[in-house]
GUMAR-594327 format. One line per field, with one value per atom (N, C-alpha, C): residue number from 1; residue in three letters; atom name; x, y, z. Coordinates in steps of 0.05 Angstrom, whole numbers. Layout:
N
nr <- (NUM:...)
rest <- (Ala:...)
atom <- (CA:...)
X <- (X:...)
Y <- (Y:...)
Z <- (Z:...)
//
This chain:
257
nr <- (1:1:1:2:2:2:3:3:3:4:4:4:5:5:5:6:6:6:7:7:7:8:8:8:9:9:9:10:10:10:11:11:11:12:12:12:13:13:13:14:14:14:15:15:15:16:16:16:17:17:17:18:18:18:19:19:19:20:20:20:21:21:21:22:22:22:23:23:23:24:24:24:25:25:25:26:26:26:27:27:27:28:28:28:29:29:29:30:30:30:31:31:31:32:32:32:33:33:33:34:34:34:35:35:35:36:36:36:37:37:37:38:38:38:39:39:39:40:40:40:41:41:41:42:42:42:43:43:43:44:44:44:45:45:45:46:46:46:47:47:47:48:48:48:49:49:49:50:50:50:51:51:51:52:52:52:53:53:53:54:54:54:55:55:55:56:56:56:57:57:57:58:58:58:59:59:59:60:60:60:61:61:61:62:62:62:63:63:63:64:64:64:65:65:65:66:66:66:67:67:67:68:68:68:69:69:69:70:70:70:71:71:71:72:72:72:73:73:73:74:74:74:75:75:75:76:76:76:77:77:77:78:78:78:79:79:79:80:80:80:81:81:81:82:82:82:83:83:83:84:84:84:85:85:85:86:86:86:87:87:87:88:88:88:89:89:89:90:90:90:91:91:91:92:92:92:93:93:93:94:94:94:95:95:95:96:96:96:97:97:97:98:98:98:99:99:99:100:100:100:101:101:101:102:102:102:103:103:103:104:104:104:105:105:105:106:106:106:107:107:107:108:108:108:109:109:109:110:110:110:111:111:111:112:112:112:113:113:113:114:114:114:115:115:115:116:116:116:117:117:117:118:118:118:119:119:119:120:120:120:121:121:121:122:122:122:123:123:123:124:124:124:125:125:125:126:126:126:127:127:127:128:128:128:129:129:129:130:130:130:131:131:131:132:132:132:133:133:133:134:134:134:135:135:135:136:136:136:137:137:137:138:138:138:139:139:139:140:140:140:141:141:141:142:142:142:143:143:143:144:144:144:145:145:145:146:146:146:147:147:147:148:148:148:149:149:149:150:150:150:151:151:151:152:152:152:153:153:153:154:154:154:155:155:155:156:156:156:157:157:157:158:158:158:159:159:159:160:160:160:161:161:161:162:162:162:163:163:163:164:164:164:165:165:165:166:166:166:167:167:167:168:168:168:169:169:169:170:170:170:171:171:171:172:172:172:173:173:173:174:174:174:175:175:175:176:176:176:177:177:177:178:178:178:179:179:179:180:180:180:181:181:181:182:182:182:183:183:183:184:184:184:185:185:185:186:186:186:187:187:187:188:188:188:189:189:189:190:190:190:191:191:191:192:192:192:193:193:193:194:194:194:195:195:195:196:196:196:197:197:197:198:198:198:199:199:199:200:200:200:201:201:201:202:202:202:203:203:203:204:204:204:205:205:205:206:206:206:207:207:207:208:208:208:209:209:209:210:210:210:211:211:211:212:212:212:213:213:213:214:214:214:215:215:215:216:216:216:217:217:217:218:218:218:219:219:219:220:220:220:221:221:221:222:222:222:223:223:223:224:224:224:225:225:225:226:226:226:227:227:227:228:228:228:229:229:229:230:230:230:231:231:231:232:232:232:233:233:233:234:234:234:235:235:235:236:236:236:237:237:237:238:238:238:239:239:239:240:240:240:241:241:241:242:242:242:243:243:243:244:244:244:245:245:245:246:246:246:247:247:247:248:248:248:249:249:249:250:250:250:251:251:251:252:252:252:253:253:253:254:254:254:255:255:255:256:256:256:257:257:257)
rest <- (Unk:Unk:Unk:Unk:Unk:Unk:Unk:Unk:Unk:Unk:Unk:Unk:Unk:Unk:Unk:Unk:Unk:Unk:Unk:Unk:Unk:Unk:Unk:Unk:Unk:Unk:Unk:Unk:Unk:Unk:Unk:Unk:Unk:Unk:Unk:Unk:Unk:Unk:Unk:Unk:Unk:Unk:Unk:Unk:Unk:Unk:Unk:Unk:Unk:Unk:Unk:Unk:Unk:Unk:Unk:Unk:Unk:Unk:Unk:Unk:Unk:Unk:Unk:Unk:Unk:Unk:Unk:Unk:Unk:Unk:Unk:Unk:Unk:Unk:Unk:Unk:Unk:Unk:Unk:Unk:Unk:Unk:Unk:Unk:Unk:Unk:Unk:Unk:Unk:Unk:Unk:Unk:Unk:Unk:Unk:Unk:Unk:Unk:Unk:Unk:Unk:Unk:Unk:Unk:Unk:Unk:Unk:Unk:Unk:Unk:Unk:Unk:Unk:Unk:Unk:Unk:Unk:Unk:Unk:Unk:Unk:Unk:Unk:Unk:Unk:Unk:Unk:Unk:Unk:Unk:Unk:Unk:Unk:Unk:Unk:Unk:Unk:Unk:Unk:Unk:Unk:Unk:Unk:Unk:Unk:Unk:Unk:Unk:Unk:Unk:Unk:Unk:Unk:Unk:Unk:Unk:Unk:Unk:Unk:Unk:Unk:Unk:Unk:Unk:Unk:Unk:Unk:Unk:Unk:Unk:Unk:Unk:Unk:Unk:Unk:Unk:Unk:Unk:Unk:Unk:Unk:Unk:Unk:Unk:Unk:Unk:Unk:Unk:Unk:Unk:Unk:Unk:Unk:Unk:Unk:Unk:Unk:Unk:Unk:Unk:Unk:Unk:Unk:Unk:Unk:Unk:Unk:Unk:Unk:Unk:Unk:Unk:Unk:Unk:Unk:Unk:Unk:Unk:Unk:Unk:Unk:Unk:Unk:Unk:Unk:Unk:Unk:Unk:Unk:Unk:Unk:Unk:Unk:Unk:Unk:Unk:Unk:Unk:Unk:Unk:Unk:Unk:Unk:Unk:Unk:Unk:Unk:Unk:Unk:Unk:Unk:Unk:Unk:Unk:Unk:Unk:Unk:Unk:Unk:Unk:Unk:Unk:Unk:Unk:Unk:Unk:Unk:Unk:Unk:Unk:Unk:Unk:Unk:Unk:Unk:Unk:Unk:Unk:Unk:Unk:Unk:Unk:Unk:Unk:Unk:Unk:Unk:Unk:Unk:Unk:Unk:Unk:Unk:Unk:Unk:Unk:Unk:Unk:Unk:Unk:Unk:Unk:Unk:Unk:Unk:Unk:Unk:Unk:Unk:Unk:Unk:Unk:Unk:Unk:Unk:Unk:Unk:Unk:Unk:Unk:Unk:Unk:Unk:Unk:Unk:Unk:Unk:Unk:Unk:Unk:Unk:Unk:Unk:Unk:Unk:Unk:Unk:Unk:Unk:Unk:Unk:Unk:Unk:Unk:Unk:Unk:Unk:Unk:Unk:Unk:Unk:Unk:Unk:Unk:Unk:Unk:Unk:Unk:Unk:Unk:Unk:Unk:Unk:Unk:Unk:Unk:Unk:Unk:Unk:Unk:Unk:Unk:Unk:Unk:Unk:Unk:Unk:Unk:Unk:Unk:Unk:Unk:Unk:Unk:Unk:Unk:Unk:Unk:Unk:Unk:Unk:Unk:Unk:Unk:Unk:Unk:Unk:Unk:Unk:Unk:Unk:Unk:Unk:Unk:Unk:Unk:Unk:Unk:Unk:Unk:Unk:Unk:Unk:Unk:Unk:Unk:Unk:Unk:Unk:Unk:Unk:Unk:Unk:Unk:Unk:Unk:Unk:Unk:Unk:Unk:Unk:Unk:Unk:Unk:Unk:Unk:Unk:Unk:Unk:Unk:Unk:Unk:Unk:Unk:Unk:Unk:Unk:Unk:Unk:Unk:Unk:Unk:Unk:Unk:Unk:Unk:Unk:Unk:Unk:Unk:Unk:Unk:Unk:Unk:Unk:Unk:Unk:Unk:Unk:Unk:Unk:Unk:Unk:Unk:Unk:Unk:Unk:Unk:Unk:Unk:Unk:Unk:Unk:Unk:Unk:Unk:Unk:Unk:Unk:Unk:Unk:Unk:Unk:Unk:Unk:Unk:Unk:Unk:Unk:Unk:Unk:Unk:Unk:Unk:Unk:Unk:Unk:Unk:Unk:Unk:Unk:Unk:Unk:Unk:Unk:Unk:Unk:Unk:Unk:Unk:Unk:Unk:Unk:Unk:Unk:Unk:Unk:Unk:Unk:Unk:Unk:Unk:Unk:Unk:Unk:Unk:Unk:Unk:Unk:Unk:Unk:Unk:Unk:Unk:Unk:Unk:Unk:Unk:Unk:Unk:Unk:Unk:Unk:Unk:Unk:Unk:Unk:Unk:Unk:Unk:Unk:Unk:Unk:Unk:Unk:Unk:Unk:Unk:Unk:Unk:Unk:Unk:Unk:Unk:Unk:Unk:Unk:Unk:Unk:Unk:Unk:Unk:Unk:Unk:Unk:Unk:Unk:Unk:Unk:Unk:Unk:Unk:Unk:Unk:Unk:Unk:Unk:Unk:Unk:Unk:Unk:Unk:Unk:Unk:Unk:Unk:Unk:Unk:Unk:Unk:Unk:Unk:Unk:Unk:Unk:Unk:Unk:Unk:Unk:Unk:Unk:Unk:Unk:Unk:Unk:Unk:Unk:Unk:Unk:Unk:Unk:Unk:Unk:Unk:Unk:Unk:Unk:Unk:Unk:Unk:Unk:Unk:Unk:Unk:Unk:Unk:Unk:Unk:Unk:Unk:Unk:Unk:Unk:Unk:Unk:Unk:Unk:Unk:Unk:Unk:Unk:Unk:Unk:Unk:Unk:Unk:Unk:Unk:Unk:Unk:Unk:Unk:Unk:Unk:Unk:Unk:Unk:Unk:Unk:Unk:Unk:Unk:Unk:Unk:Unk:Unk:Unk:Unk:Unk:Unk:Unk:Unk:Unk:Unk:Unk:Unk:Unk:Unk:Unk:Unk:Unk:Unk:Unk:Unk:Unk:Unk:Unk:Unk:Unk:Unk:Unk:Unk:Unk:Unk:Unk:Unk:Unk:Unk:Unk:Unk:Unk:Unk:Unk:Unk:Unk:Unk:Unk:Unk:Unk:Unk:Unk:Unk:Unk:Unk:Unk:Unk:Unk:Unk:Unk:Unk:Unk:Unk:Unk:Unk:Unk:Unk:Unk:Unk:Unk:Unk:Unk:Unk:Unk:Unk:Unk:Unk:Unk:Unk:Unk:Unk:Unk:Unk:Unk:Unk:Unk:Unk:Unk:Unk:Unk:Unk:Unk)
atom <- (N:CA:C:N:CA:C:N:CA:C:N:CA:C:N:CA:C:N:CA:C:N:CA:C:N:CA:C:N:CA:C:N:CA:C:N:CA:C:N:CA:C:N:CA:C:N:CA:C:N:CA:C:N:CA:C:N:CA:C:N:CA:C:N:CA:C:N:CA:C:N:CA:C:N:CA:C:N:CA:C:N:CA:C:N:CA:C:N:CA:C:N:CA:C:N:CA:C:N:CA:C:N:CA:C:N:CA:C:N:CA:C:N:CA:C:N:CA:C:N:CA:C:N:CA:C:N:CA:C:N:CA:C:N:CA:C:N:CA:C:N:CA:C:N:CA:C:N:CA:C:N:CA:C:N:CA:C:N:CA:C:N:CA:C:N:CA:C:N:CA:C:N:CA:C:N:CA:C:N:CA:C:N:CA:C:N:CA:C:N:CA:C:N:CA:C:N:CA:C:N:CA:C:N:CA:C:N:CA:C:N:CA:C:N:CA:C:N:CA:C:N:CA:C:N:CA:C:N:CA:C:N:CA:C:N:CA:C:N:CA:C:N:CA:C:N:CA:C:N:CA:C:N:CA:C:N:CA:C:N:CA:C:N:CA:C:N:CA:C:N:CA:C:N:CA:C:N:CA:C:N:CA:C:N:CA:C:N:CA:C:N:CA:C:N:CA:C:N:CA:C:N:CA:C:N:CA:C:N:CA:C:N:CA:C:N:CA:C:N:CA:C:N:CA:C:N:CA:C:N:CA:C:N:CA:C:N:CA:C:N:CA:C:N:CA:C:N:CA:C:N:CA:C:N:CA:C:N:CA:C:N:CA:C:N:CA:C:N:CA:C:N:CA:C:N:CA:C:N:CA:C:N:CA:C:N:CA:C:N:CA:C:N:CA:C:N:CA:C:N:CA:C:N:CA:C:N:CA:C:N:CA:C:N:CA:C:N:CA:C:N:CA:C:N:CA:C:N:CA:C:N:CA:C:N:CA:C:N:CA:C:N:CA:C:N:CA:C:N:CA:C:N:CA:C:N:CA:C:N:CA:C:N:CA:C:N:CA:C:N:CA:C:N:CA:C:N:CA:C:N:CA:C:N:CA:C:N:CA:C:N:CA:C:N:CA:C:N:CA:C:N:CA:C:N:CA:C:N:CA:C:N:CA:C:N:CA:C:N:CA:C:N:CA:C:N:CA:C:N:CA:C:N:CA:C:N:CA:C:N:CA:C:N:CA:C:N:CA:C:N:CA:C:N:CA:C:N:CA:C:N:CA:C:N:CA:C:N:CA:C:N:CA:C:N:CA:C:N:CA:C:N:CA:C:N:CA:C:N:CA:C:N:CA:C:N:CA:C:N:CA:C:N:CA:C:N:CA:C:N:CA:C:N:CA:C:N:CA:C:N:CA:C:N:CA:C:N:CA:C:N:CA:C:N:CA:C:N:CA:C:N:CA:C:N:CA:C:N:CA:C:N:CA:C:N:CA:C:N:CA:C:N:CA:C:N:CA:C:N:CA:C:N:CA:C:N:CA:C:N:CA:C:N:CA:C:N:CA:C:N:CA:C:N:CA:C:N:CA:C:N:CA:C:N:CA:C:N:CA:C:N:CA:C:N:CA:C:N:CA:C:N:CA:C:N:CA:C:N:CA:C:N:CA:C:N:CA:C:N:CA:C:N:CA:C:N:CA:C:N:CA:C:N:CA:C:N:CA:C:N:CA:C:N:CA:C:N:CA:C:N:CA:C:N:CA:C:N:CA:C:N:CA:C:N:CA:C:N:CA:C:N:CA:C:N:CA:C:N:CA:C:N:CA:C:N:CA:C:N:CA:C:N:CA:C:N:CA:C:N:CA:C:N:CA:C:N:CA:C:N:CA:C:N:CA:C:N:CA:C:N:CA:C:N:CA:C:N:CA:C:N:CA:C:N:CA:C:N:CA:C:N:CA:C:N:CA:C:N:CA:C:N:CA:C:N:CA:C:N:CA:C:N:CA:C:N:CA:C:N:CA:C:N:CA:C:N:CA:C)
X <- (596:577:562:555:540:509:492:461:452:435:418:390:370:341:329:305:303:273:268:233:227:201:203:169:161:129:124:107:91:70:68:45:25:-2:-16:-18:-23:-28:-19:14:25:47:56:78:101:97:130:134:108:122:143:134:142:164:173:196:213:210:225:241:218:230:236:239:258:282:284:304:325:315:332:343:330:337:365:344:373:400:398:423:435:425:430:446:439:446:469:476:502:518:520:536:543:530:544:554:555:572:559:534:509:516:513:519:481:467:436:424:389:375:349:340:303:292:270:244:217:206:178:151:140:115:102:100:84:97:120:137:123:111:103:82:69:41:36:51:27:17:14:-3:-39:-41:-75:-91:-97:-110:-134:-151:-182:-174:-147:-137:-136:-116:-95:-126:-136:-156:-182:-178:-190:-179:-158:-142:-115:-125:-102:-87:-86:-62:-34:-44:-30:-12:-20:6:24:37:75:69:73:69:90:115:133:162:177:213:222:208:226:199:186:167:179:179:199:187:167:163:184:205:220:244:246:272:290:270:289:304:286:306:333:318:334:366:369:387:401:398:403:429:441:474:476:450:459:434:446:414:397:379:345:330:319:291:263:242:227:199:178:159:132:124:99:72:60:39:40:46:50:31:23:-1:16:-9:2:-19:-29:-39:-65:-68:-100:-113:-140:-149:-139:-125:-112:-78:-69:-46:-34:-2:12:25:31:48:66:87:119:142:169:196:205:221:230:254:279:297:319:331:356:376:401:433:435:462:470:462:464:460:434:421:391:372:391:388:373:346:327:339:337:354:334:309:287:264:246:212:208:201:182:147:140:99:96:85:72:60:67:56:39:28:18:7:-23:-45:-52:-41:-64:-88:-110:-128:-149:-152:-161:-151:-122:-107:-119:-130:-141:-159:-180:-198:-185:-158:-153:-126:-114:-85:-96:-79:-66:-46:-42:-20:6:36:48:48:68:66:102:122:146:168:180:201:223:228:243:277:284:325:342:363:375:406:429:452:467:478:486:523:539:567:575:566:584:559:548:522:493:483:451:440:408:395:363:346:318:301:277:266:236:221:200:172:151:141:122:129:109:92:70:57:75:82:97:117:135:150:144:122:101:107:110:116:147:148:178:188:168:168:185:171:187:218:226:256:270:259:268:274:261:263:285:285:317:345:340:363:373:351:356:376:376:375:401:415:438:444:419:414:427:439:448:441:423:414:382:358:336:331:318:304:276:260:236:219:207:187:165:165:137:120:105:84:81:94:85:82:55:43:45:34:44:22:26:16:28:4:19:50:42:67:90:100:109:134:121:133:143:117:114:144:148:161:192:203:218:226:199:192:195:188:181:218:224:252:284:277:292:297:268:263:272:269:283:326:321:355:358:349:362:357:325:323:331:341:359:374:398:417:426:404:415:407:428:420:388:384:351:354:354:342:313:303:275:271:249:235:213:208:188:172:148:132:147:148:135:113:95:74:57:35:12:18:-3:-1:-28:-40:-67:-81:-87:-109:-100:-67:-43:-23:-9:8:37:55:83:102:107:127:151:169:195:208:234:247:258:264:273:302:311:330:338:365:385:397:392:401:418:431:460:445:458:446:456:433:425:409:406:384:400:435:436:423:417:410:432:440:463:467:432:429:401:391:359:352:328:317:299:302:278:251:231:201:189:203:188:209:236:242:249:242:246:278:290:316:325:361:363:383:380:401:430:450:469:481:481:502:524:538:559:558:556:548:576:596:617:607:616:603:611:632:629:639:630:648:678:702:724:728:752:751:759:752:759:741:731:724:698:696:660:639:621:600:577:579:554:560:573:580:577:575:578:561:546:530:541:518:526:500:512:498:468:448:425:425:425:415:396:392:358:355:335:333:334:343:346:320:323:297:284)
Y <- (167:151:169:160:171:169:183:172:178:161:168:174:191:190:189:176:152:177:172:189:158:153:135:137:131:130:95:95:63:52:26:13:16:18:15:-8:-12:-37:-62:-61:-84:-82:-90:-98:-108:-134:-144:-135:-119:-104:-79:-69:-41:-51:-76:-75:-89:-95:-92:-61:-46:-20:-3:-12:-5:-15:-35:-45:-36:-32:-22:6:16:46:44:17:14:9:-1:-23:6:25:47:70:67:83:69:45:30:36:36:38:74:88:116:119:95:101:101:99:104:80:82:62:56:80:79:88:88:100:86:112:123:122:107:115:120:133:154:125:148:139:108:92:68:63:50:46:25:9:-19:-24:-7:-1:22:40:71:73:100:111:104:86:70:58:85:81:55:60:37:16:10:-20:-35:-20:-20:-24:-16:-18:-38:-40:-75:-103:-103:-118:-121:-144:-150:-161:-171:-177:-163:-135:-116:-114:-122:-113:-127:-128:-146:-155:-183:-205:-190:-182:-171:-159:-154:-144:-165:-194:-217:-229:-210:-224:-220:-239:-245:-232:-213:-202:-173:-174:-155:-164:-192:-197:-183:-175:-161:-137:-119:-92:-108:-131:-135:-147:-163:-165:-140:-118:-102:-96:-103:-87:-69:-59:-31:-35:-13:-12:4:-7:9:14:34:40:42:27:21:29:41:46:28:18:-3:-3:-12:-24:-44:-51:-69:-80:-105:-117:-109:-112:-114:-132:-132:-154:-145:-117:-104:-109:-103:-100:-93:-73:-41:-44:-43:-41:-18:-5:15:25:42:51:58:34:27:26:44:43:18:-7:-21:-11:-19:-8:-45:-46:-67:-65:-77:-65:-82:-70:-89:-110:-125:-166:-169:-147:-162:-156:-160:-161:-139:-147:-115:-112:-78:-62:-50:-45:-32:-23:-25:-15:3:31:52:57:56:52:91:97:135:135:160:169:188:208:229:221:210:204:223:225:246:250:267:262:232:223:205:178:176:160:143:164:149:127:127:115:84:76:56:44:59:53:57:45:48:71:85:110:80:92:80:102:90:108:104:96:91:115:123:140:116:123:108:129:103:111:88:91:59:73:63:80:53:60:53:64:54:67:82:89:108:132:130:155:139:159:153:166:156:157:164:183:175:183:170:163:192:194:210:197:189:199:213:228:253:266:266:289:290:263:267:292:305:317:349:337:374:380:362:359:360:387:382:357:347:331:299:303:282:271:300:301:314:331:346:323:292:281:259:263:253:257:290:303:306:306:315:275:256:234:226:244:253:234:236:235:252:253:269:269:244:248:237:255:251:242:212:211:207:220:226:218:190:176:190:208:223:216:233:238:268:283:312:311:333:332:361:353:384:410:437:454:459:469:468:456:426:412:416:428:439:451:482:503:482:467:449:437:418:406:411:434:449:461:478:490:473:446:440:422:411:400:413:445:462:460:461:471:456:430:406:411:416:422:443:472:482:492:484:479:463:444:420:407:422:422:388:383:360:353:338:323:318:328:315:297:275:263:262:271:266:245:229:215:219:212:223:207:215:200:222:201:225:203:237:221:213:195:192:174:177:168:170:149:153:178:200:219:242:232:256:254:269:265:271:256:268:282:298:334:321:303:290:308:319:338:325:297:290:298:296:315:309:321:318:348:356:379:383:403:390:411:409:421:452:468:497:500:477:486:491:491:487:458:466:442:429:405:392:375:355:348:342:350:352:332:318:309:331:320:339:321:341:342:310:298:281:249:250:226:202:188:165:170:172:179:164:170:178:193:215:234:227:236:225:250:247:256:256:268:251:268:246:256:245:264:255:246:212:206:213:237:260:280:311:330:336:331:346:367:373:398:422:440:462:444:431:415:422:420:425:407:415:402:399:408:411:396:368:345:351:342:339:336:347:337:316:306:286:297:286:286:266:277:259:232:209:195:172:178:172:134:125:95:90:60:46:45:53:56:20)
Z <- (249:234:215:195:173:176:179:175:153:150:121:132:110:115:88:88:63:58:33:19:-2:-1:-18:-22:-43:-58:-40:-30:-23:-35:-38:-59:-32:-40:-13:-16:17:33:30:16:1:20:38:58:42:29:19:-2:-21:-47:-24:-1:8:21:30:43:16:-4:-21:-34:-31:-43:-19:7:24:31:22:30:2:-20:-32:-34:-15:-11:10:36:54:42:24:3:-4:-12:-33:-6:13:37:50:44:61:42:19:-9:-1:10:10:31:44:71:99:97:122:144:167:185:194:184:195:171:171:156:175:161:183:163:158:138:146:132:146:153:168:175:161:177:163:131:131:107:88:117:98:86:97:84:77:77:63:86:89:99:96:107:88:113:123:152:148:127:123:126:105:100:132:146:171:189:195:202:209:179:171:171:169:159:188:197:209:199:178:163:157:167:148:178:193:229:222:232:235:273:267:289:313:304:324:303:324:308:290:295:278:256:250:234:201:191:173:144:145:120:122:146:155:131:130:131:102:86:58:72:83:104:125:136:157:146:121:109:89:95:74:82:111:110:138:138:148:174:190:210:211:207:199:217:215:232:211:220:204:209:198:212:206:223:210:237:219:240:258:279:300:317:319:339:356:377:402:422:445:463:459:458:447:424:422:401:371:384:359:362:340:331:346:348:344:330:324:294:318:304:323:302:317:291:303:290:304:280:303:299:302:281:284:264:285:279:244:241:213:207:236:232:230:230:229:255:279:308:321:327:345:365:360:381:399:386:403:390:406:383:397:386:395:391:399:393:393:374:377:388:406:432:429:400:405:373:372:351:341:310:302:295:298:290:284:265:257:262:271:277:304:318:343:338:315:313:301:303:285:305:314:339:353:381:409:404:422:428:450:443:455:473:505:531:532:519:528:506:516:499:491:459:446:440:455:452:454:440:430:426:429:427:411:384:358:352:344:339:354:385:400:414:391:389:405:419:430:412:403:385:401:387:398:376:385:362:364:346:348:320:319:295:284:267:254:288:283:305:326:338:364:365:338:332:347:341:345:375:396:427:436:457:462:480:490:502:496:472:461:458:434:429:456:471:497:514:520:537:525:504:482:496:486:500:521:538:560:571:568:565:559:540:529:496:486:460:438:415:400:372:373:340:350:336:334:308:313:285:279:259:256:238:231:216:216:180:190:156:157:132:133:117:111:91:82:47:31:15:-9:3:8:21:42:66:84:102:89:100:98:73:63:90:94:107:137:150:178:167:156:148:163:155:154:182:189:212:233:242:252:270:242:252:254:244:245:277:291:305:340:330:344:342:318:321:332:332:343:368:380:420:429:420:430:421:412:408:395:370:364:339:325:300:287:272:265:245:235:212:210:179:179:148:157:135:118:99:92:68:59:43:20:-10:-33:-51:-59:-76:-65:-74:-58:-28:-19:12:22:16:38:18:43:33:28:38:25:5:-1:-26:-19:2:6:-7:10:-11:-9:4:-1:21:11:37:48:56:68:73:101:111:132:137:166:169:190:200:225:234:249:279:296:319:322:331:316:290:277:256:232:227:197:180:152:133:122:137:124:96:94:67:62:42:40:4:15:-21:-32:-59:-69:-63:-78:-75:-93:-103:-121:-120:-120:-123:-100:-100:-85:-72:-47:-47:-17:-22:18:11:32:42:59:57:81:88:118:132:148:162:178:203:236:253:264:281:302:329:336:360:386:376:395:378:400:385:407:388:398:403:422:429:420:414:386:367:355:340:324:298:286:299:310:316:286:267:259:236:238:212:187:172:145:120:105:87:67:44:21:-1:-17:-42:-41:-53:-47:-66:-69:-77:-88:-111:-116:-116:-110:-113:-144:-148:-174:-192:-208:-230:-219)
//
């Protein structure tokens, strides 16, 4: 199977403008062959903690709430990152994840708040894994990444591709960026896809990067710093014997003007 990992600029606090310009990224990722694609941190809204905050409007009712449905028709199967009611007060920032048809395969809620984050979510308590074309899949987003706990309890699970809905920004994030999912491929021996913001975001400005790296920590295909994109790679839903484990890169390509 091929994965993709998506970078894309978000309108704040505009949900069906943002699942329009995700979904054309998904469209743009099935066309190069992708059987998946991951997009970063809170896709549907920006990163826009005040809004999210204020505004219940801005949660998604559940997996079938139909401001989904432009991604959910795109072809391909998505993991999506949004704000999610839940029975509490406070939302979770949950990937819901569904196959080609549309059909949810599974929601993950973040388990590890950053900072400021607390004051506005619920932390989820459940590890997210869903197995797609042959391949087990698990999920992580942004801080959670920082914990081996997370992707460690992936693998250990017998997970082979980690994927990672995050927000990293220009500076520091930068090097983290890098550092951080290198670092997942090569202690645990597995696939990373990462997502990512570019451009503004909230109170940060996403560096792009988005990327898939093969297990040990080579860079199989990376975006640049500025354009709206997805990456692809190609993951074997096994490795043969004598066989390359460390799949295949692709060429990045950028979303439709």
């Amino acid at each position: 199977m091929k994965i993709a990992a998506a970078q894309l600029s978000c309108v704040p606090a505009d949900v069906s403008a943002n699942a329009v310009r995700a979904a054309a990224l998904a469209v743009r990722a099935r066309e190069e062959g992708a059987g998946l694609v991951v997009f970063p941190e809170l896709t549907l809204t920006g990163y826009e903690l005040a809004p999210l905050g204020a505004d219940p409007g801005l949660w998604l009712a559940d997996a079938e709430d139909p401001r989904l449905d432009p991604v959910r028709s795109a072809g391909i199967a998505t993991a999506v990152n949004v704000a999610l009611r839940t029975d509490g007060p406070r939302p979770v920032i949950a990937t819901l994840v569904h196959d080609a048809d549309g059909a949810h395969v599974t929601t993950y809620a973040k388990q590890h708040l950053f900072r400021q984050e607390r004051e506005v979510f619920a932390a989820g308590t459940v590890p997210g894994r869903f197995e797609l074309g042959g391949i087990r899949f698990s999920l992580g987003i942004c801080f959670d990444n920082h914990f081996a706990d997370v992707p460690g309890a992936g693998a250990a699970a017998g997970c082979r591709v980690h994927l990672a809905s995050s927000l990293y920004g220009t500076g520091d994030g930068i090097a983290e960026r890098a550092a951080v999912h290198t670092g997942i491929a090569r202690d645990f021996g597995m696939y990373v896809a990462l997502a990512n913001h570019v451009g503004p975001a909230g109170a940060w400005t996403g560096c792009g990067g988005a990327a898939v790296w093969a297990p040990g920590g080579a860079l199989l295909a990376e975006a640049d710093a500025h354009t709206p994109s997805v990456v692809v790679a190609e993951v074997p839903a096994e490795v043969p014997a004598g066989g390359r484990a460390d799949g295949s890169g692709s060429r990045t390509t950028p979303a439709p003007a």
